[in-house]
ChimeraX commands (.cxc) that place a marker at each C-alpha (Angstrom):
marker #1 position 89.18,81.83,109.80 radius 0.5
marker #1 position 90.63,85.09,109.83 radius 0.5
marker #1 position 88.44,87.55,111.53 radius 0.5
marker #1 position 91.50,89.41,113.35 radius 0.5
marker #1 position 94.57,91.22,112.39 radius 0.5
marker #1 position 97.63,88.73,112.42 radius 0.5
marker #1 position 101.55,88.81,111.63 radius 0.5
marker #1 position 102.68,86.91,108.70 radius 0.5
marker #1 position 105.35,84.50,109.86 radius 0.5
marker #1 position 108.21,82.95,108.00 radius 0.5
marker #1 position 108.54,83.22,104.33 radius 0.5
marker #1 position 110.13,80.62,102.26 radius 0.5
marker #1 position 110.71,79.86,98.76 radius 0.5
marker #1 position 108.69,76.70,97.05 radius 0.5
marker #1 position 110.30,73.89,95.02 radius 0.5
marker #1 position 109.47,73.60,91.63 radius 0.5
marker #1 position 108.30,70.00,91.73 radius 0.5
marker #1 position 105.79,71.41,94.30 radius 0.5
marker #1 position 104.84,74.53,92.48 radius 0.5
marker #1 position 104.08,72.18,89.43 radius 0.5
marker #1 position 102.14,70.28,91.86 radius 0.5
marker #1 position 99.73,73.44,93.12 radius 0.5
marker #1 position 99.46,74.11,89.46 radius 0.5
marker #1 position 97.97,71.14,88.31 radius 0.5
marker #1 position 95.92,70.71,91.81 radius 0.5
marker #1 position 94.52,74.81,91.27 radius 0.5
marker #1 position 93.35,73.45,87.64 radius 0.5
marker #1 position 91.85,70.24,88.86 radius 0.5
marker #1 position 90.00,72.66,91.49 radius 0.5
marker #1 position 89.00,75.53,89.48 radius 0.5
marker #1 position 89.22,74.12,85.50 radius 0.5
marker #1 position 87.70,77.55,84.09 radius 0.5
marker #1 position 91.30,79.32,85.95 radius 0.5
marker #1 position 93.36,76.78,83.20 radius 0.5
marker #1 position 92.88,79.69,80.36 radius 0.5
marker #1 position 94.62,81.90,82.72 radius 0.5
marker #1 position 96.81,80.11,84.87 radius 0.5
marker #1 position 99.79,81.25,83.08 radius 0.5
marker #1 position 98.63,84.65,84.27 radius 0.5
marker #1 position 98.68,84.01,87.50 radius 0.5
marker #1 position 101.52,81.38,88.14 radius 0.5
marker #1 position 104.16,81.94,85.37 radius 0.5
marker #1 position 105.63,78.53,84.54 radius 0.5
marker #1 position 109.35,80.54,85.77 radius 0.5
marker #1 position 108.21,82.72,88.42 radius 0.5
marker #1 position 108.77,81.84,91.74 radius 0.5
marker #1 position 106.12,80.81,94.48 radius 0.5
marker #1 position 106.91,81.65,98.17 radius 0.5
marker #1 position 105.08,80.08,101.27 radius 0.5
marker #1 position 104.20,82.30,104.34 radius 0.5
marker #1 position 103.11,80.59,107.50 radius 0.5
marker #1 position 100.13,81.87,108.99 radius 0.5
marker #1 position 98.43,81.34,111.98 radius 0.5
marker #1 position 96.16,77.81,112.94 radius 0.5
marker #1 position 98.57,76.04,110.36 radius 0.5
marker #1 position 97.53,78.04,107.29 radius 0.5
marker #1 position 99.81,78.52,104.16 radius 0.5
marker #1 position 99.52,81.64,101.85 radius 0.5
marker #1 position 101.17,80.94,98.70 radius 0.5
marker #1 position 102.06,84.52,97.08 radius 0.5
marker #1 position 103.78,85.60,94.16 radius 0.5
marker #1 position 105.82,88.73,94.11 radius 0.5
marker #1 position 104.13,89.50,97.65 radius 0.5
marker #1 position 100.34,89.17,96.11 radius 0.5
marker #1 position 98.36,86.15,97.94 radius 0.5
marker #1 position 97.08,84.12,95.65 radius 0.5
marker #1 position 95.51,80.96,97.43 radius 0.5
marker #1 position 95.38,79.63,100.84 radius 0.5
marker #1 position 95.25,76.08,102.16 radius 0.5
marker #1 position 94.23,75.03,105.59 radius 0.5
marker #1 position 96.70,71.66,106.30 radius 0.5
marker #1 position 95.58,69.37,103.62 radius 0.5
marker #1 position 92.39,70.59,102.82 radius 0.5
marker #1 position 91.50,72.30,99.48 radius 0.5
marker #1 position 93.24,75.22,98.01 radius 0.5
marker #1 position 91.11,78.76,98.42 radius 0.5
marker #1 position 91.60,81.46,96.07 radius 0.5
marker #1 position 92.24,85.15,97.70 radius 0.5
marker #1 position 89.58,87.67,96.97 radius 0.5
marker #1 position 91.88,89.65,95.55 radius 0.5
marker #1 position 92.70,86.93,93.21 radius 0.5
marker #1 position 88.42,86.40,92.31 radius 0.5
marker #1 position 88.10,89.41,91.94 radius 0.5
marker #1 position 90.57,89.61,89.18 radius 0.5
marker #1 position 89.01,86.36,87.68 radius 0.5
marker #1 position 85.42,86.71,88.66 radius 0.5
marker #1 position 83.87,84.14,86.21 radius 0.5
marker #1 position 86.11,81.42,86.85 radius 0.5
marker #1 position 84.74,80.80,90.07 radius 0.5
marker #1 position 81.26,78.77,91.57 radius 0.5
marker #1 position 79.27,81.43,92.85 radius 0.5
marker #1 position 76.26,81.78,95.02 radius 0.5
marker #1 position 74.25,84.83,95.93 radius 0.5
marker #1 position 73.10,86.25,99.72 radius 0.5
marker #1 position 70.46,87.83,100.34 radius 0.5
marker #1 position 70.85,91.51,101.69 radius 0.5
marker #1 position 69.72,90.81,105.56 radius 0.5
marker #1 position 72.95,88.25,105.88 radius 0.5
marker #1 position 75.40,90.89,104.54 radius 0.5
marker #1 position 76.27,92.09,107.63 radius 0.5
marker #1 position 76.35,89.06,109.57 radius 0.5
marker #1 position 79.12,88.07,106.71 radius 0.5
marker #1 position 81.21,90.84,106.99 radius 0.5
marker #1 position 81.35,90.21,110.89 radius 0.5
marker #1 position 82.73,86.34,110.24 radius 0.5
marker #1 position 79.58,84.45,111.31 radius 0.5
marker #1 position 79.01,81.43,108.83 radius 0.5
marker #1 position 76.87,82.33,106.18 radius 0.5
marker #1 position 73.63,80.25,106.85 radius 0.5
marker #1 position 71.24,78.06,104.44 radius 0.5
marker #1 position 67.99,81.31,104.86 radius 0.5
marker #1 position 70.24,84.01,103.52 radius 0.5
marker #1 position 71.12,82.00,99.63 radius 0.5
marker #1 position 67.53,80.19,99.75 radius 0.5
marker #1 position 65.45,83.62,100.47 radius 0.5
marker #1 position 64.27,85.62,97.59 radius 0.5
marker #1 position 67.12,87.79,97.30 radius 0.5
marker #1 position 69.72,84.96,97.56 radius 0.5
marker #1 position 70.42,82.48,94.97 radius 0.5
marker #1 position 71.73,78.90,94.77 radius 0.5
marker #1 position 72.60,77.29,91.27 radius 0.5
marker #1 position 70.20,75.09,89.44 radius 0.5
marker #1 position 69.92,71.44,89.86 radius 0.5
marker #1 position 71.93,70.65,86.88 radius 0.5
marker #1 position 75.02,73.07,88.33 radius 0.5
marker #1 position 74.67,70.94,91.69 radius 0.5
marker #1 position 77.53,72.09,94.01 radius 0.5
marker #1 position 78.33,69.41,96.59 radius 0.5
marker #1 position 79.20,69.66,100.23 radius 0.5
marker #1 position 83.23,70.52,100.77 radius 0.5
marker #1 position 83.27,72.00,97.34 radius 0.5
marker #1 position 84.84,76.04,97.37 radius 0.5
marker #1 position 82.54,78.59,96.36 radius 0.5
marker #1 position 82.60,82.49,96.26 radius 0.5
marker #1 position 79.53,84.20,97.53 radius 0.5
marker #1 position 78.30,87.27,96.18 radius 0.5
marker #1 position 76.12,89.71,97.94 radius 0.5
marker #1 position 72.44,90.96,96.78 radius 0.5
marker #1 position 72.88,94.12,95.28 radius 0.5
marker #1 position 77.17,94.55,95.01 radius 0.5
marker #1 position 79.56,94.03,92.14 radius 0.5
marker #1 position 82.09,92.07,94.06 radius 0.5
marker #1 position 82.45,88.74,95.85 radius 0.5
marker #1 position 82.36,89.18,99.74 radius 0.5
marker #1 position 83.27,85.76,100.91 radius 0.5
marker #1 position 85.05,82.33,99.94 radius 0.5
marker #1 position 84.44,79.15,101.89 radius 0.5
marker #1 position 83.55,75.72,101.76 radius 0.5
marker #1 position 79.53,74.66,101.71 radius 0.5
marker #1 position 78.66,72.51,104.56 radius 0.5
marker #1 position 75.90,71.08,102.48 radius 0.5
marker #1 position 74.96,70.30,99.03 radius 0.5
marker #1 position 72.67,72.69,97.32 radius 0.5
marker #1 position 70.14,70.36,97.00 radius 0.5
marker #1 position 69.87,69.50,100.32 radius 0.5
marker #1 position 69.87,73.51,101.08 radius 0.5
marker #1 position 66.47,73.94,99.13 radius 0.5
marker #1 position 65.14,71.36,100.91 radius 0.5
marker #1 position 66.21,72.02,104.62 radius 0.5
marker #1 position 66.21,76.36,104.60 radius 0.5
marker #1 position 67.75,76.45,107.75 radius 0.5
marker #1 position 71.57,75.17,109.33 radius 0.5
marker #1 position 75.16,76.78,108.40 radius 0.5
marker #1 position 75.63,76.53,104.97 radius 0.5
marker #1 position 79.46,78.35,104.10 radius 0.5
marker #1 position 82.35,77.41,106.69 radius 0.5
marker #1 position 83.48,80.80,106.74 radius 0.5
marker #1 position 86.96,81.06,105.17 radius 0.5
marker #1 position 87.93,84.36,104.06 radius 0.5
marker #1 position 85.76,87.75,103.70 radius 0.5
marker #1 position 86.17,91.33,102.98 radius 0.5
marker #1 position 87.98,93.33,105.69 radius 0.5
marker #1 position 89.16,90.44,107.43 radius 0.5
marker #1 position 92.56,89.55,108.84 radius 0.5
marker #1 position 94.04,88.33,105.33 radius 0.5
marker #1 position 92.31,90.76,102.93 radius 0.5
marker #1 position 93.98,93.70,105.26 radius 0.5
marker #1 position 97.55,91.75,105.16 radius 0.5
marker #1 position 100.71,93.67,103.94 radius 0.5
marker #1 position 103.34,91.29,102.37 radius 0.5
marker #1 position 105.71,94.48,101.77 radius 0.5
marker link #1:1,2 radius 0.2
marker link #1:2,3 radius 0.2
marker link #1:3,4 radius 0.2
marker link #1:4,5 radius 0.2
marker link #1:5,6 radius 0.2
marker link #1:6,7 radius 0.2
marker link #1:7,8 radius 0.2
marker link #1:8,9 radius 0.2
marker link #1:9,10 radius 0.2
marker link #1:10,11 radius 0.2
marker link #1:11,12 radius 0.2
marker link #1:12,13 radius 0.2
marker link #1:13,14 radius 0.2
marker link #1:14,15 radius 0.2
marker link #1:15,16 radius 0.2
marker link #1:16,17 radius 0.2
marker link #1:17,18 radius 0.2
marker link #1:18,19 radius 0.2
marker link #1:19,20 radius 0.2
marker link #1:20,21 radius 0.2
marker link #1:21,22 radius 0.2
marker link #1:22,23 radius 0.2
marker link #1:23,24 radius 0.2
marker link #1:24,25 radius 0.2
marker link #1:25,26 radius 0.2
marker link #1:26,27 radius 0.2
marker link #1:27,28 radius 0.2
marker link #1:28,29 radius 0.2
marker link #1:29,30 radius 0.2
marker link #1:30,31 radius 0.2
marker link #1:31,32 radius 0.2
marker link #1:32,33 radius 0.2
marker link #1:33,34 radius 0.2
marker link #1:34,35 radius 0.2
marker link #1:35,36 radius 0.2
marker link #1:36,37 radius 0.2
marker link #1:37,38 radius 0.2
marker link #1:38,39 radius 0.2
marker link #1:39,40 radius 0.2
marker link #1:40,41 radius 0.2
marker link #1:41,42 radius 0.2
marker link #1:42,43 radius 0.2
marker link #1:43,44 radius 0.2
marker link #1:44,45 radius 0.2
marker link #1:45,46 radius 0.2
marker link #1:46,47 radius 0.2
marker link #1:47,48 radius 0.2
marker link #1:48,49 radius 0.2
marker link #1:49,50 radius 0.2
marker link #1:50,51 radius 0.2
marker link #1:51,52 radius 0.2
marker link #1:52,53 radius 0.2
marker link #1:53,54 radius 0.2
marker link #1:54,55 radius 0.2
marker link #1:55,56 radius 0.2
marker link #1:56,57 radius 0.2
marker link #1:57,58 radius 0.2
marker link #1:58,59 radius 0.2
marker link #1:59,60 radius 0.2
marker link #1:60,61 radius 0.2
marker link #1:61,62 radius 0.2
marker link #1:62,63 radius 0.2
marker link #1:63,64 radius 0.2
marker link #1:64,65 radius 0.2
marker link #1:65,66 radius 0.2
marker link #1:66,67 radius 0.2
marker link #1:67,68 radius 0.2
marker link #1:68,69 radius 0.2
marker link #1:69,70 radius 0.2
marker link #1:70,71 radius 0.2
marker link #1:71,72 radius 0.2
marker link #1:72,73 radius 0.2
marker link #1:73,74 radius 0.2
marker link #1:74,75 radius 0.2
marker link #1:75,76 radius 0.2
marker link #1:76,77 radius 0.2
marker link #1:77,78 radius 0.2
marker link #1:78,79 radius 0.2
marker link #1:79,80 radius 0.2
marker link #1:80,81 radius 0.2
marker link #1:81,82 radius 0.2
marker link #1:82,83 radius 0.2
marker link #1:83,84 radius 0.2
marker link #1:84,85 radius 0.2
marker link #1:85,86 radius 0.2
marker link #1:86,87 radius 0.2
marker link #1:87,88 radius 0.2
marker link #1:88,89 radius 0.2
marker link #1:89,90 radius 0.2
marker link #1:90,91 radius 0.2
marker link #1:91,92 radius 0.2
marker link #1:92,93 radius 0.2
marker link #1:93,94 radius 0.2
marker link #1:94,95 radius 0.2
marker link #1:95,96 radius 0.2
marker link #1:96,97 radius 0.2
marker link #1:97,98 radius 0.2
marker link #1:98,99 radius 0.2
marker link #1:99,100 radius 0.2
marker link #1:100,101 radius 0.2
marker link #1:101,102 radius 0.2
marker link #1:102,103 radius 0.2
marker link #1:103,104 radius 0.2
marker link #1:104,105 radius 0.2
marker link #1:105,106 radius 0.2
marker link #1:106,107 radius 0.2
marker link #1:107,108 radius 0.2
marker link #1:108,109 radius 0.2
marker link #1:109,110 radius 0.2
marker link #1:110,111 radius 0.2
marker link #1:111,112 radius 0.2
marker link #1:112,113 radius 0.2
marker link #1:113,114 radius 0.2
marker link #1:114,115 radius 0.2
marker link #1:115,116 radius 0.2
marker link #1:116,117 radius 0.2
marker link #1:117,118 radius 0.2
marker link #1:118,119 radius 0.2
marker link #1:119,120 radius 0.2
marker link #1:120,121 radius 0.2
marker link #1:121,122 radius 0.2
marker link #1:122,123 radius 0.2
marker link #1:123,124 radius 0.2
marker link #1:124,125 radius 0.2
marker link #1:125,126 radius 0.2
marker link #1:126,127 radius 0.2
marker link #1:127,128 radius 0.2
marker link #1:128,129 radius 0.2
marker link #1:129,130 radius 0.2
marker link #1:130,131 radius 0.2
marker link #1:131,132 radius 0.2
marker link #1:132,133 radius 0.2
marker link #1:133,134 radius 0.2
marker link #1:134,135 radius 0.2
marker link #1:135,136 radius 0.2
marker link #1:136,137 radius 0.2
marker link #1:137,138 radius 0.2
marker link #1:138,139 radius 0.2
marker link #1:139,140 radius 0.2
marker link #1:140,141 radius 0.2
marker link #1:141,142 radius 0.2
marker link #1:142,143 radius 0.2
marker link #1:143,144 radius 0.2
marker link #1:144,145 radius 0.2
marker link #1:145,146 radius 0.2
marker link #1:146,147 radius 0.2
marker link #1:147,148 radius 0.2
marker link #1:148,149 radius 0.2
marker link #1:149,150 radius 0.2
marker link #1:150,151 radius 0.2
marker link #1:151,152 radius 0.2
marker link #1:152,153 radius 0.2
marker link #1:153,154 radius 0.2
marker link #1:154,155 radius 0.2
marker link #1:155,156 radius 0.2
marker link #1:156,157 radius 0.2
marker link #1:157,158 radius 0.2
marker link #1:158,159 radius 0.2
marker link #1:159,160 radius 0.2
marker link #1:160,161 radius 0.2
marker link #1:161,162 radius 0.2
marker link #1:162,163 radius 0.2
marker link #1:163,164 radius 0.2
marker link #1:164,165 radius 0.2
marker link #1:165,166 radius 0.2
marker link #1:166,167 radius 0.2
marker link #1:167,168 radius 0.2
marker link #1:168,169 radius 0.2
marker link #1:169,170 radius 0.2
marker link #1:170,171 radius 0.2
marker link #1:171,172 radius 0.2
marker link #1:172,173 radius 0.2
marker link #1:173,174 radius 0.2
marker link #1:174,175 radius 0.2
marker link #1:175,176 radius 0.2
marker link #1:176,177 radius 0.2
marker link #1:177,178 radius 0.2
marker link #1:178,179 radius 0.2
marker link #1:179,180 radius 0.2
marker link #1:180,181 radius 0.2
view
């Protein structure tokens, strides 16, 4: 989604009937980020909007992104943000060969999280197609990429092979190397 360089565009201030609204939809999203989400989005701090491009709103706080949303589809946290708050997050592990491919933009596909060195979570932990989830790479500390499975996990065992992670947002791309200043 953002695999080049961009220009933030305009910059506006969000109501407080709407910031109580991203609240309560960021804790229906991610309920393990409702310990914290005081943290994050004081109840009297102010929430600004930047346009970006292809429609995309970055809602920041004191110039720190903090999620993204694509029109009307689901609120994604910033990497900067899961990696603050790395267990509040659905995670899934890639394997070391799909690392690169990652890091490039390509979608992140089914082989890399159902080969030995990736990892998908167990059939009780089910994640579903459309839901958000942070990948984690074989071998690193932090999270590399957050996106939106394409498939259930489920049906990933079973298949091995297709795009698995829409890419969203990754390390080193357009947003992560954003300057709000």
């Amino acid at each position: 989604m953002f695999k080049k360089e961009f220009n933030a565009g305009a910059k506006t201030k969000v109501k407080s009937s709407v910031q109580r609204g991203i609240r309560s939809k960021v804790v229906e999203t991610y309920p393990a980020l409702s310990s914290v989400l005081d943290d994050i989005i004081p109840k009297k701090s102010q929430l600004d909007i930047v346009k970006l491009p292809d429609r995309v709103s970055l809602y920041t706080l004191n110039g720190h992104p903090l999620f993204f949303q694509h029109m009307d589809d689901a609120l994604l946290p910033t990497l900067r943000l899961v990696h603050q708050y790395p267990s509040c997050f659905r995670r899934v592990r890639v394997d070391r060969g799909a690392i690169p491919h990652v890091l490039a933009g390509a979608s992140l596909m089914a082989p890399g999280l159902t080969s030995q060195g990736g990892r998908l979570p167990p059939a009780e932990e089910e994640l579903r197609e459309g839901d958000v989830v942070v990948v984690e790479a074989e071998g690193k500390r932090e999270a590399c990429l957050v996106g939106v499975l394409s498939m259930g996990t489920e049906e990933m065992k079973v298949k091995k092979k297709g795009a698995a992670v829409e890419n969203g947002h990754f390390v080193g791309d357009g947003l992560w190397k954003l300057r709000l200043d």
